[in-house]
C-alpha positions in Angstrom: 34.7 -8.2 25.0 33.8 -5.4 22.9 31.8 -7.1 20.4 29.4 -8.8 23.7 28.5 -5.4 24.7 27.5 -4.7 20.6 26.1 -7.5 20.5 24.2 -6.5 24.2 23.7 -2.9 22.6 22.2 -4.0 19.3 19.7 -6.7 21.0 18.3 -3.8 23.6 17.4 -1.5 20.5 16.3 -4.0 18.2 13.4 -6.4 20.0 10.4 -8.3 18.0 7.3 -6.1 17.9 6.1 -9.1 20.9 8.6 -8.3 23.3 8.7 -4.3 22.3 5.0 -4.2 23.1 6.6 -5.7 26.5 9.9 -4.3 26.9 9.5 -0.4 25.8 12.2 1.0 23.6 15.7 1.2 25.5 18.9 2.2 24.3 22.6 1.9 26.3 24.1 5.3 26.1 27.5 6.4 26.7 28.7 10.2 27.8 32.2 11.4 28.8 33.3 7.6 29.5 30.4 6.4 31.8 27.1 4.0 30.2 23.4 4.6 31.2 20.3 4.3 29.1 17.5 6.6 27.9 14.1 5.6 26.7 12.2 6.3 23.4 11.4 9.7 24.8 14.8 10.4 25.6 14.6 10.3 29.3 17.6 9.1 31.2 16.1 5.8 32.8 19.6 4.6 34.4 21.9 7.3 35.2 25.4 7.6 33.3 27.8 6.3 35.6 28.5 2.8 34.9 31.3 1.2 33.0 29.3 -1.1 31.4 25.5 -1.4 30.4 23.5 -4.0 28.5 21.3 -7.0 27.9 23.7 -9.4 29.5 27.2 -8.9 31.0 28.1 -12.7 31.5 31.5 -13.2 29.9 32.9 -16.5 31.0 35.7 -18.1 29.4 34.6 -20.9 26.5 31.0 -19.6 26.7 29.5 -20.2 23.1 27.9 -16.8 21.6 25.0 -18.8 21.3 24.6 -18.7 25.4 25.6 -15.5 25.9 22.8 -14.4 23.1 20.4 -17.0 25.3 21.4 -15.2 28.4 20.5 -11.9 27.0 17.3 -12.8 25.5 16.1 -14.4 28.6 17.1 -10.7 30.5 15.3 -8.8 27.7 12.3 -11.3 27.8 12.0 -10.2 31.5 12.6 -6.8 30.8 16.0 -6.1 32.4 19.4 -4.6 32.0 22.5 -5.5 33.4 24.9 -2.7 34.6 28.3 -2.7 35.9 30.4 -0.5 38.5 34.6 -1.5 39.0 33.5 -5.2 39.7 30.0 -5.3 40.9 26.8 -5.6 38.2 23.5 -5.3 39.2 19.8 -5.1 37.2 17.2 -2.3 36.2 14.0 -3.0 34.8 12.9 -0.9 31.6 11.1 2.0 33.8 14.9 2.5 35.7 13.7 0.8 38.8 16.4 -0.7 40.4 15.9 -4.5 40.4 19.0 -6.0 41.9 21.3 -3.5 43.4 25.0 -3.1 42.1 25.8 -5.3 44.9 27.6 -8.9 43.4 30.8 -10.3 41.1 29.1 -13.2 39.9 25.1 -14.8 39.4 23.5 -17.2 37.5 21.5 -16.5 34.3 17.6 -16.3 35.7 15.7 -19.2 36.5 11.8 -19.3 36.9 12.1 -15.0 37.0 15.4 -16.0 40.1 18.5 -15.0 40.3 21.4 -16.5 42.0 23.9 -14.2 42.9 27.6 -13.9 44.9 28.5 -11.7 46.4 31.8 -11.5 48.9 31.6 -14.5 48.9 28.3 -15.3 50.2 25.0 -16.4 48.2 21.9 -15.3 48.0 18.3 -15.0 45.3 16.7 -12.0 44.1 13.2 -12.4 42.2 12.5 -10.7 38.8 10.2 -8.0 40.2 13.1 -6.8 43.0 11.8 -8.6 46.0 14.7 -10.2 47.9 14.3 -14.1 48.1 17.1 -14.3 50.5 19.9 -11.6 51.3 23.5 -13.3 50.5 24.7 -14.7 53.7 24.8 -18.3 52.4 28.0 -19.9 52.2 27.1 -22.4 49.1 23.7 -22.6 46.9 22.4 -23.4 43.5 20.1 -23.0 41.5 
């Protein structure tokens, strides 16, 4: 587990020049046991009270590292960090805008800037930008 979030960590710090120009500098921070992340300024962009911070949080048993690494270079492609709080993740964007609210225990890597996500059992889609597709009241759905 520790060597996904270095492997999370290294990838938000060290993007191509392309997706830099994109996705400004970020870097996952950690003070007196609790993650955020500061830009190249410094500037605390998501606060320092999560237990977990990076590109991509998805750790499923028998994933290959090459889809969690495809996971997290789709989220940094799009500009977005995953955060987690006891057992529910959520996303910022690179500015600290929340994108998806700390809010589900389990989604689906983005597809066409959508995410699937559970949460309490129930489904539901957020979009890329933070505009909620549909809230999760759904009982079963896919992507």
């Amino acid at each position: 587990m520790k060597r996904w979030m270095s492997l999370a960590i290294v990838l938000a710090i060290s993007s191509t020049a392309a997706v830099g120009a994109a996705n400004p500098f970020t870097a996952a921070v950690q003070q007196q046991g609790h993650w955020g992340a500061i830009d190249g300024t410094n500037k605390k962009i998501i606060p320092l009270m999560y237990d977990k911070v990076g590109l991509s949080l998805e750790e499923k048993k028998g994933d290959s590292t090459a889809s969690v690494v495809a996971d997290a270079q789709k989220n940094d492609a799009l500009g977005l960090i995953e955060v987690q709080y006891k057992d529910l993740r959520g996303f910022y964007d690179r500015t600290g805008k929340a994108i998806v609210p700390v809010s589900y225990d389990h989604r689906s890597a983005w597809t066409d800037k959508t995410l699937l996500v559970r949460s309490h059992d129930q489904y539901g889609y957020y979009g890329s930008d933070g505009t909620v597709i549909a809230e999760p009241v759904y009982d079963s759905a896919s992507v």
